[in-house]
C-alpha positions as CSV (number, residue, x, y, z in Angstrom):
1,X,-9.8,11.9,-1.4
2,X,-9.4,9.6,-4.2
3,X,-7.3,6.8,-5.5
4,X,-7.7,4.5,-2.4
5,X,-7.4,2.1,-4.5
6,X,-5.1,-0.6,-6.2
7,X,-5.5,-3.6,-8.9
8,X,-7.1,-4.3,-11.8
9,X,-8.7,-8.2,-11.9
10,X,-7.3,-8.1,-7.9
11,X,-8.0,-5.1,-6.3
12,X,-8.4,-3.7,-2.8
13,X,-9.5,-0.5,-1.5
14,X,-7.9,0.8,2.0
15,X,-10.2,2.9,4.2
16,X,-9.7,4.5,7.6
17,X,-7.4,6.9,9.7
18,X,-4.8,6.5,11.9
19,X,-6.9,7.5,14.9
20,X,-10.2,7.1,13.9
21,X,-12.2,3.8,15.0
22,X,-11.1,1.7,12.9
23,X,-9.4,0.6,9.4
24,X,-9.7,-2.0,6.8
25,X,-9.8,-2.8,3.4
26,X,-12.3,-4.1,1.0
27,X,-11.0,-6.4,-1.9
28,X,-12.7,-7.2,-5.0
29,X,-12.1,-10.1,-7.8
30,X,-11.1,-12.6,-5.4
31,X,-12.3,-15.9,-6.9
32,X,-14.7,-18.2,-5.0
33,X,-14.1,-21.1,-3.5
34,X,-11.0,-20.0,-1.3
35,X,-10.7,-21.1,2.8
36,X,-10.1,-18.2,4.5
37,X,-9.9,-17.6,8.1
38,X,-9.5,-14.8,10.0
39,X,-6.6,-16.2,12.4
40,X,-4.4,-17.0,8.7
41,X,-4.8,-13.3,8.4
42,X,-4.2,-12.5,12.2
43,X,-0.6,-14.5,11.7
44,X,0.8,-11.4,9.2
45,X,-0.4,-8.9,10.7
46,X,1.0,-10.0,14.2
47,X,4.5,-9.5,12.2
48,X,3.7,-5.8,11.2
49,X,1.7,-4.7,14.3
50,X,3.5,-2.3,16.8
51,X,4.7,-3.0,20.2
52,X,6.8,-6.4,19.6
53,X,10.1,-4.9,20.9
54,X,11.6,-1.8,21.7
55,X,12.9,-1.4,18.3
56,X,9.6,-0.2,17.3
57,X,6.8,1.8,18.4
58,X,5.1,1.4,21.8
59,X,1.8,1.5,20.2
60,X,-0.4,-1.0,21.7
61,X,-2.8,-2.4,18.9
62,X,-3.7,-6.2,19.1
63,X,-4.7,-5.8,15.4
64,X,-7.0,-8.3,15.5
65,X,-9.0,-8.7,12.0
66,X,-12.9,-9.2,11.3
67,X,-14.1,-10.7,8.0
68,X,-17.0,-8.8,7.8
69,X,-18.2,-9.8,4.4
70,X,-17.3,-12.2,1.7
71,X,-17.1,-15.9,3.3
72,X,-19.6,-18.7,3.7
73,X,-19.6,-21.3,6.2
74,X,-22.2,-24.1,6.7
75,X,-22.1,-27.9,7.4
76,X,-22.1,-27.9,3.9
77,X,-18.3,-26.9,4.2
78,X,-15.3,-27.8,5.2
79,X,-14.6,-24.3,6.2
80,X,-15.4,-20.6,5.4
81,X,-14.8,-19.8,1.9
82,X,-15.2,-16.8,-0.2
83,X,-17.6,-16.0,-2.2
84,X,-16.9,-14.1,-4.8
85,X,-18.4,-11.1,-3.3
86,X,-16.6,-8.5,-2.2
87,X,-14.4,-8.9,1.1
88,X,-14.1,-6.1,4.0
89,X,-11.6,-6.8,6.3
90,X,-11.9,-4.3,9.5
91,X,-9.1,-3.9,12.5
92,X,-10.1,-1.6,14.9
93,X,-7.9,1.0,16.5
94,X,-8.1,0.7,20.2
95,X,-4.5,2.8,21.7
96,X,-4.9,6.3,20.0
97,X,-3.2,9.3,21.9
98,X,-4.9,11.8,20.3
99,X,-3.5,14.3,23.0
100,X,0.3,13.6,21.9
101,X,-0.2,15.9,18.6
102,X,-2.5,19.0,20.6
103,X,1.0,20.8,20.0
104,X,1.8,20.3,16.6
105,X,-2.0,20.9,15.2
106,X,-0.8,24.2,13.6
107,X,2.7,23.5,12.9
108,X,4.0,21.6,9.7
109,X,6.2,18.3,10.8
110,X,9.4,18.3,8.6
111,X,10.0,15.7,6.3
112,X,5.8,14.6,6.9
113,X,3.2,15.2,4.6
114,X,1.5,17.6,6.6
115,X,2.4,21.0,4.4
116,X,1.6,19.0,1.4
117,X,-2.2,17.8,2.7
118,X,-3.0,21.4,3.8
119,X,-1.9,22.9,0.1
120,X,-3.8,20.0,-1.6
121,X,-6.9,19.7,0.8
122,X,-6.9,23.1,2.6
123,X,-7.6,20.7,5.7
124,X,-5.6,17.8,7.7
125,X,-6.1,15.7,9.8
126,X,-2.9,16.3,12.4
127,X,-3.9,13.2,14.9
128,X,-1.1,10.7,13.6
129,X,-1.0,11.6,9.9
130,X,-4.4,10.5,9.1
131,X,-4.7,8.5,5.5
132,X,-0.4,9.4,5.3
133,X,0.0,7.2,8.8
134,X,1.8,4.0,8.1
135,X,-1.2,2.7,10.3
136,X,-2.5,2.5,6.6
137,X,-0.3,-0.9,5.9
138,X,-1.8,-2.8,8.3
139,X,-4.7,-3.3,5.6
140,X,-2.4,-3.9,3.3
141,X,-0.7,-6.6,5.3
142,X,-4.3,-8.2,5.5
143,X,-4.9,-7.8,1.8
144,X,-1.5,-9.6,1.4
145,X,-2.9,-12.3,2.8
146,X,-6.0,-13.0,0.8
147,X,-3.4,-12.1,-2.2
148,X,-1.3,-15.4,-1.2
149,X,-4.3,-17.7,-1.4
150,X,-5.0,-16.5,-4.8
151,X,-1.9,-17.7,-5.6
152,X,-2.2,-21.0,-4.1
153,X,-5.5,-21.1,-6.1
154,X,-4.2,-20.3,-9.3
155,X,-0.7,-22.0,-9.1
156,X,-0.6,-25.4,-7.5
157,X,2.3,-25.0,-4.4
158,X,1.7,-21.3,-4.6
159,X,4.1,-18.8,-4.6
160,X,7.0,-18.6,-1.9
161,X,7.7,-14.8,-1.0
162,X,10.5,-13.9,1.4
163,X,11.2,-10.2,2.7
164,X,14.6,-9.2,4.4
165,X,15.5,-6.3,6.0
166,X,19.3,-5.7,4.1
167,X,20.2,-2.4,5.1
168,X,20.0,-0.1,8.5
169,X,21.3,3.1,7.7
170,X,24.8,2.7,6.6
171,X,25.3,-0.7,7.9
172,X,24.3,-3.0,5.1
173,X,24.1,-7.0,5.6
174,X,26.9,-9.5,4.8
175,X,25.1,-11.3,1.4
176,X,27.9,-14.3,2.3
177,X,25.7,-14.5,5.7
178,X,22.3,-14.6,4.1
179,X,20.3,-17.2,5.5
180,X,16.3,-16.8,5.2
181,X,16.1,-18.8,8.2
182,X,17.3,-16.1,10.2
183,X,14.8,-13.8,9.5
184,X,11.8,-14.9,11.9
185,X,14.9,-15.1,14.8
186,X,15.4,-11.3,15.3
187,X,13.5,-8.1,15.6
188,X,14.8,-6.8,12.6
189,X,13.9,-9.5,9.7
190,X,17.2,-9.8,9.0
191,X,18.8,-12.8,6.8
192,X,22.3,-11.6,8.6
193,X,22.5,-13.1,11.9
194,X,25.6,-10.7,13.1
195,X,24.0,-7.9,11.4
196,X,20.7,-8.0,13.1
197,X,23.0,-7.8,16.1
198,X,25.4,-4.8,15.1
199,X,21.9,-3.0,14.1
200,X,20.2,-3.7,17.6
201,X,23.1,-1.6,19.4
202,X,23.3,1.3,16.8
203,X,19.5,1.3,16.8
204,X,19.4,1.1,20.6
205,X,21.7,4.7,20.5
206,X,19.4,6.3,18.1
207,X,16.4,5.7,19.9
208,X,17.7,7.0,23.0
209,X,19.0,9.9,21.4
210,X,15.3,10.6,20.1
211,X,16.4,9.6,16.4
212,X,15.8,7.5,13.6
213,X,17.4,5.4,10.8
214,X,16.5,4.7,7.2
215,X,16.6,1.0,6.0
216,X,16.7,-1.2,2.4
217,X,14.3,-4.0,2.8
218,X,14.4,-7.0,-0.2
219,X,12.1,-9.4,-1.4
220,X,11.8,-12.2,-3.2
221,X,9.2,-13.9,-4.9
222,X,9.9,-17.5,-6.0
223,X,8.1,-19.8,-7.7
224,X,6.6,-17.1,-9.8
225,X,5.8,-18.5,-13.7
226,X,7.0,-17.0,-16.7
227,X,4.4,-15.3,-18.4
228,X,3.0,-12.9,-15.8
229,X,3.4,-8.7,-17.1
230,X,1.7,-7.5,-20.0
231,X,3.6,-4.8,-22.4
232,X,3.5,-2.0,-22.5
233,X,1.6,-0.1,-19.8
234,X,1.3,-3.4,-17.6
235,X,4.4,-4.2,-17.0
236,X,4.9,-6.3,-14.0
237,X,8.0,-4.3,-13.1
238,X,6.1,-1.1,-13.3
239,X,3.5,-2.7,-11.4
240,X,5.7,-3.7,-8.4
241,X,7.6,-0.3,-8.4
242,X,4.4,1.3,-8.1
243,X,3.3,-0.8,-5.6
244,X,6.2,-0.4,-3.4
245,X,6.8,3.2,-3.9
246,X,3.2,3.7,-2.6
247,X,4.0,2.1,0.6
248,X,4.8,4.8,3.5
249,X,8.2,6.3,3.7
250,X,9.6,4.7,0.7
251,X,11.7,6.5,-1.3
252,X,13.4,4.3,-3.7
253,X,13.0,1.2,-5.7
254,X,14.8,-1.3,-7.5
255,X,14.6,-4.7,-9.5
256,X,17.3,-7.4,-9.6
257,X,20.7,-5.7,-9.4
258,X,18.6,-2.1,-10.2
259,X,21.1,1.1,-9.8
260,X,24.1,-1.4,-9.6
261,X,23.0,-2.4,-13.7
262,X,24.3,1.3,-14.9
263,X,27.8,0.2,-13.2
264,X,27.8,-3.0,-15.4
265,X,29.1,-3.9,-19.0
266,X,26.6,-6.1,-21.6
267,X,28.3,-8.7,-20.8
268,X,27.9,-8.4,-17.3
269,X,24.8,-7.5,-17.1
270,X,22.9,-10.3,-19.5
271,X,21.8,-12.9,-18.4
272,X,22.6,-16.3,-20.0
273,X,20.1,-19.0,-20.9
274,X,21.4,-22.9,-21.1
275,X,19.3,-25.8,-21.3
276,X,18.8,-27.8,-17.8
277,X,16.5,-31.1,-17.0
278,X,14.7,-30.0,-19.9
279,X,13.9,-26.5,-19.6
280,X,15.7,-22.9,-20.2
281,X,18.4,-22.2,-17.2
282,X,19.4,-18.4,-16.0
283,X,23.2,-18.4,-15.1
284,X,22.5,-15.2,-13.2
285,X,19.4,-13.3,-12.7
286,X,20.7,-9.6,-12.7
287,X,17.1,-8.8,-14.5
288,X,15.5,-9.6,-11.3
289,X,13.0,-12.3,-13.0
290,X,11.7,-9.6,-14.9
291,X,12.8,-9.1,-18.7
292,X,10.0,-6.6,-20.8
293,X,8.2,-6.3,-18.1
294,X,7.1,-10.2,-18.0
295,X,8.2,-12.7,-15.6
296,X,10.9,-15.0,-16.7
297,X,10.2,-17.9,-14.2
298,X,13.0,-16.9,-11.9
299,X,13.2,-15.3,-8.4
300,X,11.4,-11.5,-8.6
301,X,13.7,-9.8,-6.5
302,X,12.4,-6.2,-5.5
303,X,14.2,-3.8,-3.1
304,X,13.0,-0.7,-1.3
305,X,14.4,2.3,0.2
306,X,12.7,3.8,3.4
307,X,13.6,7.2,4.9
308,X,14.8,7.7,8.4
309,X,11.6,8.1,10.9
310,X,10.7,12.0,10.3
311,X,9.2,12.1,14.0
312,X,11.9,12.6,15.8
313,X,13.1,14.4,19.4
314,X,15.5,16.7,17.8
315,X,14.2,20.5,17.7
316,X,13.7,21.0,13.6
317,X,13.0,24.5,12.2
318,X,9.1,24.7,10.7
319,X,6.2,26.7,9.6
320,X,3.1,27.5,11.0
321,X,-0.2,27.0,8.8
322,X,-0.2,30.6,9.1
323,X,3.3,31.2,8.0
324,X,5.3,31.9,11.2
325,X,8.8,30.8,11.7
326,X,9.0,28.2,14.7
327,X,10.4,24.9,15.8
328,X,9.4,21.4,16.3
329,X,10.0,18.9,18.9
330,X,7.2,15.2,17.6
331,X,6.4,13.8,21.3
332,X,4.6,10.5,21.0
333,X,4.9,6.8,20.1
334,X,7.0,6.5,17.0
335,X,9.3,3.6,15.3
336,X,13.0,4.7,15.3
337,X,13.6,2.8,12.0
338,X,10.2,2.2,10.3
339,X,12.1,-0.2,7.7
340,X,11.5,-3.0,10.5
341,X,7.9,-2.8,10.0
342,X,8.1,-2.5,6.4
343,X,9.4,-5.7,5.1
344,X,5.7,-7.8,6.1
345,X,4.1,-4.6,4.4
346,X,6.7,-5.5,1.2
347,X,6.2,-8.8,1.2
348,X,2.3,-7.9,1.4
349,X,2.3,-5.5,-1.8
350,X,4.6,-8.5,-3.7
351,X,1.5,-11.1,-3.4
352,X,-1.1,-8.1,-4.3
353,X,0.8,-7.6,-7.2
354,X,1.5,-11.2,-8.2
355,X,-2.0,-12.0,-7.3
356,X,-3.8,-9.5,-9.4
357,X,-1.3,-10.0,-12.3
358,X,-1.8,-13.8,-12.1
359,X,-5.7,-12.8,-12.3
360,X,-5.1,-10.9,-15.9
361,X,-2.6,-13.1,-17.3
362,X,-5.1,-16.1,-17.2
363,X,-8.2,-13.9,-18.2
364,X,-6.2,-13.3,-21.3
365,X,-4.2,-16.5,-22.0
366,X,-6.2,-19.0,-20.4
């Protein structure tokens, strides 16, 4: 299987299976000289791991991370630091029910990747999806947070990234409510307050109906310089679409006001530049801080689109591998609205992005 991995200057390779021993990631072209400790890591990955209310999958996984390579600690130092060798990060998987998928082994789960592995592969591995398990983003969510300290490396202050979930199904958030302080209060990273608790009783329905919801989860880097992107093939835009779109379930992406641009006139849609304290001034930022695929030095503002959770109780029509007409019913532990867990895993893929982007721009430009 190939293209495990992401980056160019930063750059991280994801290994492992949903239900094998264990999973990590190994991340290359970190720069030396960086404190990192596996409890900062252990902070984000408590935010994506699954169990933390009902809202989510029942899962039990402590997701506790080892640093097995890459730091140095003596009394020398006032803590470990990397290297500048390579860093493997390792979570082990310690809650698989194997047994849930014995009756799905030969049948194709709808709206899963399962037909698609068997015509690519001739072979799948039907415990949890395998590689195609969003289990995968919990190396990601590490990565993410190795990808922040570059940051704070190369930018004094760092760069401040924020992820919401905006949108459960058809109930989107009230943007005249947005308040990021909200977001570590409820179960949903939500900005909205009211909205978090509208989506906790129409989630609530769902789940005991045995089905799911899609979501629209936003994030925003600030703090980000102008500069960052590289025409024409490394365009930081490109970068981050690719990014997100690689995360599990997404299905759409956008940057600043995205779709909503075609709807707009010129003047609308441009963004005007006045002086202020010395420096240009955006009036608007429908560009999402992106403009020829380079930063801008205002907010990058990505949002993605997840599907509804395709493991669901309903009966769905399906295929055997061998071609027979049958139905499905997924038994097991699964997220009603997997959006929840995606916004750490967004926020996550923003800094790996940033970071390795931050990487080439000051190879290049010094």
């Amino acid at each position: 299987m190939s293209f495990n991995s992401f980056g160019r200057a930063f750059r991280f390779t994801t290994w492992g299976e949903s239900h094998g021993p264990a999973l990590g990631v190994v991340i290359d072209g970190c720069p030396p000289g960086i404190i990192l400790r596996a409890e900062d890591i252990q902070t984000a990955l408590d935010k994506r791991k699954p169990g933390t209310s009902k809202f989510v999958t029942q899962r039990k996984e402590p997701d506790a991370v080892k640093i097995l390579s890459g730091v140095f600690e003596d009394d020398r130092t006032d803590g470990p630091r990397t290297t500048g060798a390579p860093i493997n990060l390792m979570i082990e998987n310690v809650d698989q029910r194997s047994k849930d998928y014995s009756d799905i082994r030969d049948k194709y789960r709808p709206g899963h990747a399962d037909f698609t592995y068997d015509a690519k592969y001739g072979f799948r591995d039907y415990r949890g999806g395998g590689r195609s398990s969003a289990r995968e983003t919990a190396a990601r969510v590490a990565a993410g947070v190795v990808a922040e300290k570059v940051l704070s490396h190369v930018y004094d202050g760092g760069v401040w990234i924020r992820a919401s979930m905006v949108q459960m199904g058809q109930y989107k958030i009230d943007r005249a409510k947005f308040d990021w302080m909200q977001v570590e209060k409820n179960p949903f990273w939500c900005a909205d307050a009211q909205a978090a608790e509208l989506w906790a009783v129409k989630l609530d329905e769902a789940r005991k109906a045995g089905s799911s919801f899609g979501a629209v989860v936003e994030v925003v880097a600030s703090g980000v310089p102008a500069g960052l992107g590289a025409p024409v093939y490394g365009k930081l835009d490109a970068d981050l679409a690719s990014a997100m779109m690689s995360i599990n379930a997404v299905k759409g992406v956008e940057i600043g006001a995205g779709m909503e641009a075609a709807a707009l006139t010129g003047e609308e849609n441009a963004d005007e530049i006045r002086m202020k304290d010395g420096a240009p001034h955006f009036l608007s930022n429908k560009a999402g801080g992106i403009l020829g695929g380079i930063s801008s030095g205002q907010d990058v503002v990505v949002r993605f689109a997840v599907k509804p959770t395709s493991s669901i109780l309903t009966p769905r029509r399906t295929i055997t591998a061998s071609g027979e007409e049958t139905t499905i019913q997924t038994k097991g532990r699964h997220d009603p609205c997997v959006g929840i867990r995606g916004v750490p895993v967004g926020a996550a893929m923003m800094a790996l992005v940033l970071a390795d982007h931050a990487l080439l721009h000051r190879a290049q430009c010094g």
